[in-house]
Structure formats: C-alpha cells, structure tokens
N, C-alpha and C positions, 0 to 999 in steps of 0.2 A: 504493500500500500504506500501510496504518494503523502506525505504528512501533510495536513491543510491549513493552513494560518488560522482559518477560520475556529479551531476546535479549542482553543481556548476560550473563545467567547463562548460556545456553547457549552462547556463546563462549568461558567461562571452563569449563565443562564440555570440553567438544571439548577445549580444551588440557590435561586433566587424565587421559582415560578415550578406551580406544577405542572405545566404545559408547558413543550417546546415546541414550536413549528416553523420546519423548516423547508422554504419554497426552493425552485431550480430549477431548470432544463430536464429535461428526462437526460439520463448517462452521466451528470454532473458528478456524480460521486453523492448522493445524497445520504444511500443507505449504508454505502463506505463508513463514509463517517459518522453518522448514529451507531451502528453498530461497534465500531471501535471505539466509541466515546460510552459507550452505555454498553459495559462486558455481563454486568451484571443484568440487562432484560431480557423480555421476552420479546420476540419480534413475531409479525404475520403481514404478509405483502395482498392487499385486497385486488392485486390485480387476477389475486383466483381467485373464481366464479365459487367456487364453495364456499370460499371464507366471505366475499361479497353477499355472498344469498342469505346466508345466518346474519351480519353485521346489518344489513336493512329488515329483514324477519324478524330476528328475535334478539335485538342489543345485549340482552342482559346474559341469557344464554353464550352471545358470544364474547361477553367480558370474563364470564367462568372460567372457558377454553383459554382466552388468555388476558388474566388477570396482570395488574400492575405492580411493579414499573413493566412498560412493554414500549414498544416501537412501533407502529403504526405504519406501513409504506404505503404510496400513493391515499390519503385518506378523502382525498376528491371524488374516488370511485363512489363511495357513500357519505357523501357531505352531512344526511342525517343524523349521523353517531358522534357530532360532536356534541350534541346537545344532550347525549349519555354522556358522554367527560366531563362536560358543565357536571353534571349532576354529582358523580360520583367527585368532583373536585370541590365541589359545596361542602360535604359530607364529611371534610376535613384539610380545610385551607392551607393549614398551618405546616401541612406535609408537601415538601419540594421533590421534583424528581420525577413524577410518575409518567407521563406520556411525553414522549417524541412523534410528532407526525409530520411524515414527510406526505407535498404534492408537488405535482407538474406544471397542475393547471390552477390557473389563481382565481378566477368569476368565482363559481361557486364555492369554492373552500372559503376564499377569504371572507366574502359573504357570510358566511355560516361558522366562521371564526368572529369575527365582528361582531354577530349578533349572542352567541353564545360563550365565547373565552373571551370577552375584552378584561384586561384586567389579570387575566389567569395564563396568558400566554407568552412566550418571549416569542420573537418573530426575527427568523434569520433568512437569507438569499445566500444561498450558494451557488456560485456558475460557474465553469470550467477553468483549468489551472490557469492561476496568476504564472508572471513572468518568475516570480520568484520562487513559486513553489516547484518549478524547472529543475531548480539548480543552476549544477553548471548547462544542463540542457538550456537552457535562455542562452548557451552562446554560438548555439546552431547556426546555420546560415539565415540572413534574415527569411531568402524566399522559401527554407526551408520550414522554418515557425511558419508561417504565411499561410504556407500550401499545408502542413499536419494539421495546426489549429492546438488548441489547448484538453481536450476531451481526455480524462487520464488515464481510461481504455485504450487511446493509441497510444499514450506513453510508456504505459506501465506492459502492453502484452507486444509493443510493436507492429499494429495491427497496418496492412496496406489503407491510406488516407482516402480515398476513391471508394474504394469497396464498402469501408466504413459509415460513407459517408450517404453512399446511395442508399444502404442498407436504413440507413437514421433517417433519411426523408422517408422511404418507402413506410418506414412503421410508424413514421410523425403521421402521413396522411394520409394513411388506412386506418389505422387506429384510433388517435387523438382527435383530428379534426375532421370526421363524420358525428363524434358525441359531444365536441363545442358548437359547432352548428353546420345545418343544412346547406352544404355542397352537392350542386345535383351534379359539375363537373370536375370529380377529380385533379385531370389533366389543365382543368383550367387555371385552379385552383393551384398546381403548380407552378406553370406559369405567371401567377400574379407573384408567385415568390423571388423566379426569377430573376422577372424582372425589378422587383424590388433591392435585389442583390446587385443589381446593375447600377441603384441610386446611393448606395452607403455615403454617406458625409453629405447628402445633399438634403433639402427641407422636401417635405410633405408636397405632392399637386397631385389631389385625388383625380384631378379631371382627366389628366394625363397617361395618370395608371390606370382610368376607368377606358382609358380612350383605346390606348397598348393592349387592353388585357380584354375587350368587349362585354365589360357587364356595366355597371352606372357607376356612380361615383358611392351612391350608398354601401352598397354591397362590399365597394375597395376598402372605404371604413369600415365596416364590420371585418373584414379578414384583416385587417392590421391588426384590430382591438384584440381577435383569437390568436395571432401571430406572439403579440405583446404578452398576452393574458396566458400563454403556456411558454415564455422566456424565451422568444428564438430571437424575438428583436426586442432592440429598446430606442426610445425616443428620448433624443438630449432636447431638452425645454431651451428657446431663447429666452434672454435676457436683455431690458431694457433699462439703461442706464439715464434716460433725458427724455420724455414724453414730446419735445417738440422736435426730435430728431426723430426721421424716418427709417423705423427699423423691420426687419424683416419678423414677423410673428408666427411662422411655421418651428416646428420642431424637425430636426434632422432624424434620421432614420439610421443606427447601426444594428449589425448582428452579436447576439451572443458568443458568438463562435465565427471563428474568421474562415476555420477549415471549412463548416459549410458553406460560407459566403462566396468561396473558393469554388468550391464543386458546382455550386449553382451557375457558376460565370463560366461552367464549362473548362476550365483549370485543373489539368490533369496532371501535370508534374510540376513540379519546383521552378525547372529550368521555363516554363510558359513564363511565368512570373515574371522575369527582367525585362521583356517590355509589352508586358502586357498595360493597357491606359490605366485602368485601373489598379495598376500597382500601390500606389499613392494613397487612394482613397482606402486599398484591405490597412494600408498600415496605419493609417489616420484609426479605422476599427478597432485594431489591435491597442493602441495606445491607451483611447479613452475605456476603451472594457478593463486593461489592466488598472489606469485609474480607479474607476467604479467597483474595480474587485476587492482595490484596498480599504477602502470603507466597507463595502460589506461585510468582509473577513474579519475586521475589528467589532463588528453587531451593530456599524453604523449606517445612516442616512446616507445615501452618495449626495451633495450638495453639490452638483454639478447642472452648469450650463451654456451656451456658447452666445457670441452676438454678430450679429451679421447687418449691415446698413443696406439698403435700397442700393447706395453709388458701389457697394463693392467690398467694405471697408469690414473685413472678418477677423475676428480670437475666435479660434477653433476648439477651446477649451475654458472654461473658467469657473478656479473651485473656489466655492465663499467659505471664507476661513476667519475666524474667532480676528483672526489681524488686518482681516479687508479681504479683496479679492484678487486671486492668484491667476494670471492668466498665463495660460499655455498656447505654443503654438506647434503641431508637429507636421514635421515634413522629412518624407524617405530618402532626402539627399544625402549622399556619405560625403560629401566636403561643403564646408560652413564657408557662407559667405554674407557679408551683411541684409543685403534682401531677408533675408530667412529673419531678420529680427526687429523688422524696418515697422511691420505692425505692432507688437509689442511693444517698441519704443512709443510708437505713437498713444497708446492703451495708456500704457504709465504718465504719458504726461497731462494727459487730459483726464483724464480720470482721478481724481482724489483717494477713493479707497483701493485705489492697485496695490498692491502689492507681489514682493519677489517673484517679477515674472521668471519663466521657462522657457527654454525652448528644448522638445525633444527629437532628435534627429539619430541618424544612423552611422554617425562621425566620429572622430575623437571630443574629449568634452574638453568647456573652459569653463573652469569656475566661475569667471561673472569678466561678463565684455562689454562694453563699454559705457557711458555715465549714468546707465539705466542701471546697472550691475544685473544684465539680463546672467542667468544659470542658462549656460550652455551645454546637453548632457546626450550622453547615448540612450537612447528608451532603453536598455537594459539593467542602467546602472543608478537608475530615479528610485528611490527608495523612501 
C-alpha cells in the first residue's frame, strides 16, 4: 500500500466524531485507507446485491450481521441506512469511532448525510495520488506523470495506463451513470466527456458543448452536475476582485485524474505528449489537482480560485490564505523566462491583499526573482 497524507486526519477525525465519511473517485484508494486506518473493524462493500437487499429491507437485521465499529463501502448504494446511524449514534454520542462510510457519488449520500449526520460526521475527499505521495516517482518524466495519471492501482501493480483507463470509463458509464440519471445515449454521453476533456483550463459554454455534443444546453448541465457529483471533474470558481472591472464569471473545468483526461484526448503513449496542443492545458490539471489535494489530505477546504478579465488578463490559480491571497501561475515551459511572471507581477501590484506569489513550471527553481520576490519553483518540488 501507497501511504496517504490524508490518514492522519482521519485518525484524528475517528477520535473526534462517531461518523466518518469519506467521499472520492471510485479506484481513489478509499477502502485502502479505511481499512488500514480502522484494523480493528468490521467492513461490508454494498456494492453486493445481498448485503444491499438486507441494508434497504431490514437495517436492523443488517446492523446485527455487522455491528460497530465497521466500515461501510460505497454507502450511496443505500443512502437510507444512514438514518439507522443517526439513530444508533443518538443512542450514545459520547462514543467516537464507530462508522467509516465510504461513496463515489455525492447527490444522494451527501443529501442524506446532511439531513441525518450533520453534527455527527467528519467529512473527508480523497482523490488520486498527490505528487508527493509519488515519492521519488514524482521524478518520472513529466509526459510520463501526464500520460499514467495519479490512480495508485497503476502505481502500486504497474498496470498498462490505456487499458486501465478504458476499462474505468467503461464501468464509470455502465455502471455509475445509468443510476445518476437517465442517458438514453451511452455513446453520447461519452462523447460529451470527450469533449469536455478537450476544454480543461478553459470556462464553462454550455451552448457550445450542447452545440459539439447534439443535445440542449440543459441536458450539458445536468451531465457536468453527475460528472462533478461522482468526482471525475471539478470546477475552479472565478474570483472577482473590483465589481467595476469586467471579469469573466464562468468556472473552468479540470479532471480528477489527468491519466483519464489523457485517454479521452485519444493519448496513447507518453511520447504523443511532446507536442500534442494540449500539452499545456493536462499540466495546468495536474498542478491545480495536486494543489486541491493538499488541503484535502490535511481535512481541509480547498480555498481555491482563479481570475480571468474580458481583455485577457488571467492568475490561473489563486489560494486565499489567512495572509491575503497567493496567486499562482503554471506553465509546462522547462526554461524561465520573464513572460512566464509578467502576470503575477502585474497581480501583486495592483492588488493589495496578494500575496507571495508563485510560479510553477517544469525548470530549475529560483527562490524569488525579481522586486515582486515572485517563488520561482519546479511543480514537483512546491510543498
């Protein structure tokens, strides 16, 4: 097993709450690390039909079968049985520890977390390895990272990245997204993913993806929302700093996972990578998902947004920090040249709560260049 930054917080969670719930990607490592954090429970995965049919049938009966502490996998298949956890965590507040539930999918779970554990549950994200929980693997080649992806299935068995990866869409959307909702075209349905893979770092234009994909612009929102809602994508929220300045108010579009953002663009080895257009835009993904992993893994909020103007004028990254706001800029050049910090300079000066801006690149680093004291650093070595 891969060690995951994340598992300290969930030990100090478990000592805090009798509920722990922890959301993610399907293949994230979910049940990895419940189960190596909680040696002492009981585990039961409801993605089997027997243990599902008793869990919605007869809760109490199946609490008997397996009583607490236990571990709960995928507990979205029957989002009813959390309001037996309510119950049974009434019954003796003062007791920490008892239930780990892991889901894929967030609508109904969280829902039904919401309504029934508010109060009683700690609530964690885990998504695919951080750069750091690599190792020295983070010092692969970059189009190597790029093309595997972080999933610790490939890391950990060395599984071919393709095969992997066909294999994970195929049972995302047979599976998953027939029981989030009504797709009458599979194949369509893939294609709207596609082509969404095709927009990483860019904002939201439903009309566009409705236009690309042939269904309405409705429909394009609802499969982002089930996309989002089972962790394959996330949306970085803009940020506006000046209401009389003209700023762009879409959200940009990244993947959880680079490797599949990779396969979907038709990216079959490593070597496609050096000059493929998109180059630029996987590793823009890469960057801000390792960002957003490192607040997760500590049990935190990602405080993350970007800002973009009407005339042009973008920070592709900006994390709001207790000491102002940190803006980041990344770009897969491997030689630093002042362009590369020309926005940031400009961020820090006009902006009042900037602070120690970044730039992440694929270079050697410089401590801090010039009268901005921008960090100049390799994305591998931001910690």
């Amino acid at each position: 097993m891969i060690p995951r930054k994340i598992e300290n917080s969930l030990r100090e969670a478990l000592d805090e709450y009798p509920v722990v719930t922890i959301f993610g990607p399907r293949q994230s490592g979910k049940t990895t690390l419940a189960k190596s954090c909680c040696p002492g429970f009981g585990y039961v995965n409801l993605e089997e039909q027997e243990e599902s049919e008793l869990a919605a049938a007869d809760p109490k009966a199946f609490f008997l079968r397996h009583p607490a502490p236990v571990v709960i996998d995928e507990i979205q298949r029957v989002p009813s049985l959390v309001s037996q956890i309510q119950v049974a965590v009434d019954a003796d507040r003062a007791r920490c520890g008892r239930f780990v539930l892991t889901g894929s999918h967030q609508t109904a779970l969280a829902e039904a977390v919401d309504e029934s554990l508010a109060g009683r549950t700690a609530i964690l994200e885990l998504l695919p390895l951080s750069l750091d929980e690599l190792g020295e693997g983070k010092r692969a080649a970059t189009d190597e990272l790029l093309f595997r992806g972080f999933m610790p299935e490939l890391h950990a068995a060395r599984k071919n990245p393709s095969r992997y990866y066909r294999n994970y869409l195929r049972t995302y959307v047979e599976r998953d997204v027939r029981r989030l909702v009504n797709v009458r075209d599979l194949i369509l349905f893939e294609r709207f993913v596609a082509l969404l893979a095709g927009r990483i770092g860019q904002t939201v234009n439903f009309s566009s993806l409705a236009g690309e994909t042939g269904v309405s612009s409705a429909t394009v929102s609802s499969w982002l929302s089930v996309l989002e809602a089972s962790f394959l994508v996330y949306r970085l929220k803009p940020w506006f700093s000046n209401v009389s300045k003209r700023f762009v108010k879409s959200p940009k579009i990244y993947f959880a996972e680079t490797g599949l953002a990779a396969h979907l663009l038709g990216i079959r080895t490593p070597a496609q990578l050096a000059t493929h257009p998109l180059r630029g835009a996987l590793f823009e993904n890469m960057c801000v998902m390792d960002v957003r992993k490192r607040f997760l893994n500590a049990g935190e909020d990602a405080p993350l947004s970007f800002l973009r103007t009407e005339k042009g004028f973008e920070i592709d990254l900006l994390i709001h920090e207790a000491s102002g706001i940190r803006p980041v800029e990344i770009k897969s050049a491997m030689t630093f040249n002042r362009n590369l910090v020309r926005n940031l300079e400009a961020f820090a000066r006009e902006e009042p709560a900037a602070s120690s801006p970044v730039l992440l690149y694929d270079g050697s680093p410089i401590p801090s260049f010039g009268n901005r004291n921008v960090s100049v650093l390799n994305f591998r070595d931001w910690t």
